[in-house]
N, C-alpha and C positions, 0 to 999 in steps of 0.2 A: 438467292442473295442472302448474304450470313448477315445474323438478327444485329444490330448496335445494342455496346454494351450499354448497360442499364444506370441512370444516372442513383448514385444514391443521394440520397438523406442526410445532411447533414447540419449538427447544430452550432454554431459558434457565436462566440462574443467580441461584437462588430467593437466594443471601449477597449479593447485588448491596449495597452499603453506601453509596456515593454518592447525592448526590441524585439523577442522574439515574437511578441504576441503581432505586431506588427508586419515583420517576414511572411507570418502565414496567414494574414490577412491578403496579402499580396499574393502569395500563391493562391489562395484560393479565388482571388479574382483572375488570375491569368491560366487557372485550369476548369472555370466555371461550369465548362460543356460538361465535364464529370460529376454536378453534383446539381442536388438539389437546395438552395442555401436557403436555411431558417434562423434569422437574427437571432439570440435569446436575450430579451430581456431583465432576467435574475434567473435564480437557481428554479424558483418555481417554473419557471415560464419554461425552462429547459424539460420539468419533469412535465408538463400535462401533454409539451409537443412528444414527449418521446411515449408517451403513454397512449396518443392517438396512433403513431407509427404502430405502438405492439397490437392495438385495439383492427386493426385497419391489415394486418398480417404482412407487417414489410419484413422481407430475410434479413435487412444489415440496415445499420442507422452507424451513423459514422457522427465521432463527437473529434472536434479541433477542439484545445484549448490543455489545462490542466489538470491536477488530481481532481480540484472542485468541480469541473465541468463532468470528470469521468464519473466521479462519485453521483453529479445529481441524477446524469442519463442511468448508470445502474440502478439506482431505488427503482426506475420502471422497469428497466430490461429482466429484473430479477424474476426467475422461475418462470420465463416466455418464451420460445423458440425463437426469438429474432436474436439476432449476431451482432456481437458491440462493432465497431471499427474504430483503430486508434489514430488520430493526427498527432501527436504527441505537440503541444506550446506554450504547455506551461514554465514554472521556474524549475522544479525537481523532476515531474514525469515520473514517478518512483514504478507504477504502475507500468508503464509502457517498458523501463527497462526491463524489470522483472521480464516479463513476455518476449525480451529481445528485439522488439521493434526500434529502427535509429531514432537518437533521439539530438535536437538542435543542439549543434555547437557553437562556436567564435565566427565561423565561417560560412557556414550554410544552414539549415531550418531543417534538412534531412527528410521530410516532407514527401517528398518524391519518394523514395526509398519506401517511405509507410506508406504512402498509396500504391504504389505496387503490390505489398504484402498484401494488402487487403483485395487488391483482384487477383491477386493469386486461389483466394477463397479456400485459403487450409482454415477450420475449425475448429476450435481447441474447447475441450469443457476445464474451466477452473473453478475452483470449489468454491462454495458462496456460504457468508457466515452470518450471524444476525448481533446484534448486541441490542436485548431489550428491542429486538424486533426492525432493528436499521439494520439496512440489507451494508454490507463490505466488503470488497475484494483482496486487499494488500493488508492493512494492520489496523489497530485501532488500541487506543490510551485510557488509562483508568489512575487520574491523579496529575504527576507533575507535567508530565508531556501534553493534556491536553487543558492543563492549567495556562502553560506558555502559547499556548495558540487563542486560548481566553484573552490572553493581556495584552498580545500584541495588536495592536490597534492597524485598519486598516490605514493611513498616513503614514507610521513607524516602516513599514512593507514596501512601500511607494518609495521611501525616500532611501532605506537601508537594502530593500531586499532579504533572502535571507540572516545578513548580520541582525535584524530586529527580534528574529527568536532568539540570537542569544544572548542580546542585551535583559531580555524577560525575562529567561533564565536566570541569570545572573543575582536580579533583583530576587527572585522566588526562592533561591538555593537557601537563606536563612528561614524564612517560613518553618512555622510547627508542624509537621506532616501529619495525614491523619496515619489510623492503623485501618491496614486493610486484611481480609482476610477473604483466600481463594479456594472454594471447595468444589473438584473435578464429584464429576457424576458418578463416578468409582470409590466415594470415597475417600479422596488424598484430600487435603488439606494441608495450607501454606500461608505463615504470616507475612506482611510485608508493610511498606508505607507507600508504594507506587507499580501498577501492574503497565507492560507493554504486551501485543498480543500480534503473534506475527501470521497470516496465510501464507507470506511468500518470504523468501531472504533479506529483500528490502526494507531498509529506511531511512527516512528522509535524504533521499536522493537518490547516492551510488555503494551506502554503506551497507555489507552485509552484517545486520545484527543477529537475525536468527539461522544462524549458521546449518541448521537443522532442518529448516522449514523446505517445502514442496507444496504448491498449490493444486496439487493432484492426489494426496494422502489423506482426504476426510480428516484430517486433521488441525488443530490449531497450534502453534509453539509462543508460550508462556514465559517473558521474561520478568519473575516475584522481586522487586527490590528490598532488599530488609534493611538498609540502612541510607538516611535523607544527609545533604551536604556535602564535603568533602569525598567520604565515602560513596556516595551515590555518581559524582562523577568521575573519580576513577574506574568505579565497576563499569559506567557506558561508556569511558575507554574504550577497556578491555573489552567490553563488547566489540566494538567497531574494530578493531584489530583484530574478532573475531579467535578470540583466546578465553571470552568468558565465563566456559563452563571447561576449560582447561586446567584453569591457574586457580587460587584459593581466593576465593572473592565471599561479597554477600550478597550474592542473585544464585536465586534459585531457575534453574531451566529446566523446564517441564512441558509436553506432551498433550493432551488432550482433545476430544472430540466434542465434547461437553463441561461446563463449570458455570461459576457463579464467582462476581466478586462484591463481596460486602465491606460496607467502610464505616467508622463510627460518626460517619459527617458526608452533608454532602458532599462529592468531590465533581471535577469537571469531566468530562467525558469527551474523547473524539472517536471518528471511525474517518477511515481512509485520508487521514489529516483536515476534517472538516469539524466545529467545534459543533457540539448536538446540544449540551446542557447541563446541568448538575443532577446530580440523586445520589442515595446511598447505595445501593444496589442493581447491578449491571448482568444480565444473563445472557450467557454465549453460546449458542447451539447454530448447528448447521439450520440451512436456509433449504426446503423441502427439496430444491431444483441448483442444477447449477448454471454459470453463467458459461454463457456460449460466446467465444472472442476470437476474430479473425486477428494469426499470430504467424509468425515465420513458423513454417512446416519441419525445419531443424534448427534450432533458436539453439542459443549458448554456443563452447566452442572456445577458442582461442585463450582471451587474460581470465575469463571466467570458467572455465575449467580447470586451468593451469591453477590458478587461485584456492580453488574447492580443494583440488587432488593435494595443495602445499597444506590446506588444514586439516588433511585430515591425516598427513605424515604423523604428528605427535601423538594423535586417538591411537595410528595403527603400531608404532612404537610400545606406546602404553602396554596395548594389547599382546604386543609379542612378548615382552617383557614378563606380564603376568603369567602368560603360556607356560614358558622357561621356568619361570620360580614353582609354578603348580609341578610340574613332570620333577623337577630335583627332590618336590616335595613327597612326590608321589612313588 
């Protein structure tokens, strides 16, 4: 007699009030035989059960909900051999697209689809980073992006949804910025008034800002803003059109494994879009181990390749370009 498969672990937040978050409420009551269901509480309550899960050696702990739900099960799962699994139901998911897992639309929760992937049981190591020692998988903010997640008030969220970050924004863009200053482990050094720091191509939702990034490259991709106001939100434009280190802008894009950013003030801080707190100085080094996450076994493909291969016509242009001029030169 062939063994049944194994219920897993999983954590979710029974207040979920959205619709989505509601949808997969519902699924997980009408797929119950598949899992093991653990209410959580708050964030905390989510990190001590998943801490018990790593302590107690379960393969796979499976988190429903959003970035804040994935973020809090990561701070345990970090540098453990147990396997994240994604239900993706929050508002952005920025995390689950990254990875390619479907994520809820207008129509259906897409749910099914992720729980397949995840008994599929392909597993993926993605690169795990620290900031001042908070474990992050997808990006994290140093200034005005985790300033607007400071101000927006959980009420403003509830009633606008998304539109509430950019009503914050809006109000923040006059603000005196501070000066910050970013110095890689190699030496480079970069001024700016606002740093974004990318693991993966994602942010805030489906936008590709780090046009560069791979969550597979020990690496981390650095967007330095040198100028606050006006200037600062054309250049995240041009980011999100995914032109920002094309066109003549004032962001600096940069590369590294290791850095430090320093500010003449405290400034706010997030990681994985979760707000942590103020200080003046933020250190960013890999995280000893990486994170192990059950992911489609051939992720990407279709508008996201097509998309990648369209930005990088004007790099490969560039480059021919220069080719040409060097051999006339030469």
């Amino acid at each position: 007699m062939a063994s049944a498969q194994p219920r897993y672990p999983l954590l979710f937040n029974p207040n979920a009030r959205s619709q989505k978050g509601k949808r997969a409420l519902q699924f997980l009551m009408e797929n119950a035989q598949d899992f093991i269901l653990y209410a959580t509480r708050d964030v905390k309550d989510a990190q001590a059960l998943t801490a018990d899960f790593v302590e107690k050696g379960e393969p796979v702990v499976l988190a429903a909900g959003g970035d804040g739900t994935l973020n809090a099960v990561i701070q345990e799962l970090a540098g453990s051999e147990t396997a994240l699994g994604v239900l993706p139901a929050g508002t952005m998911n920025v995390f689950a697209r990254e990875m390619g897992i479907p994520v809820p639309n207008m129509q259906t929760s897409n749910l099914s689809k992720a729980l397949k992937i995840i008994d599929a049981g392909h597993v993926k190591d993605v690169d795990l980073f620290e900031a001042n020692g908070q474990p992050f998988v997808q990006m994290a903010g140093v200034g005005f992006d985790a300033q607007v997640i400071e101000e927006t008030t959980v009420e403003s969220k509830n009633m606008l949804g998304p539109l509430a970050y950019l009503m914050s924004a809006v109000k923040l863009l006059g603000d005196k910025p501070p000066k910050m200053n970013v110095r890689c482990a190699d030496g480079r050094e970069y001024d700016g008034v606002a740093v974004l720091v990318g693991n993966g191509e994602l942010y805030g939702g489906q936008v590709k800002l780090f046009s560069k990034a791979c969550n597979e490259d020990d690496m981390l991709d650095i967007l330095i803003f040198k100028q606050s106001g006006y200037k600062f939100v054309l250049d995240t434009l041009k980011g999100m059109a995914g032109v920002i280190d094309l066109v003549s802008s004032s962001v600096e894009y940069v590369q590294a494994n290791e850095f430090t950013v320093s500010s003449d003030r405290d400034v706010p801080v997030e990681v994985d879009g979760e707000y942590v707190g103020r200080c003046q100085k933020v250190e960013f080094k890999p995280a000893e181990r990486k994170l192990k996450v059950l992911a489609p076994e051939n992720e990407g493909g279709g508008l996201a390749n097509l998309w990648k291969h369209w930005q990088d016509i004007p790099r490969k242009l560039a480059g021919d370009g220069k080719s040409q001029q060097q051999e006339k030169e030469s």
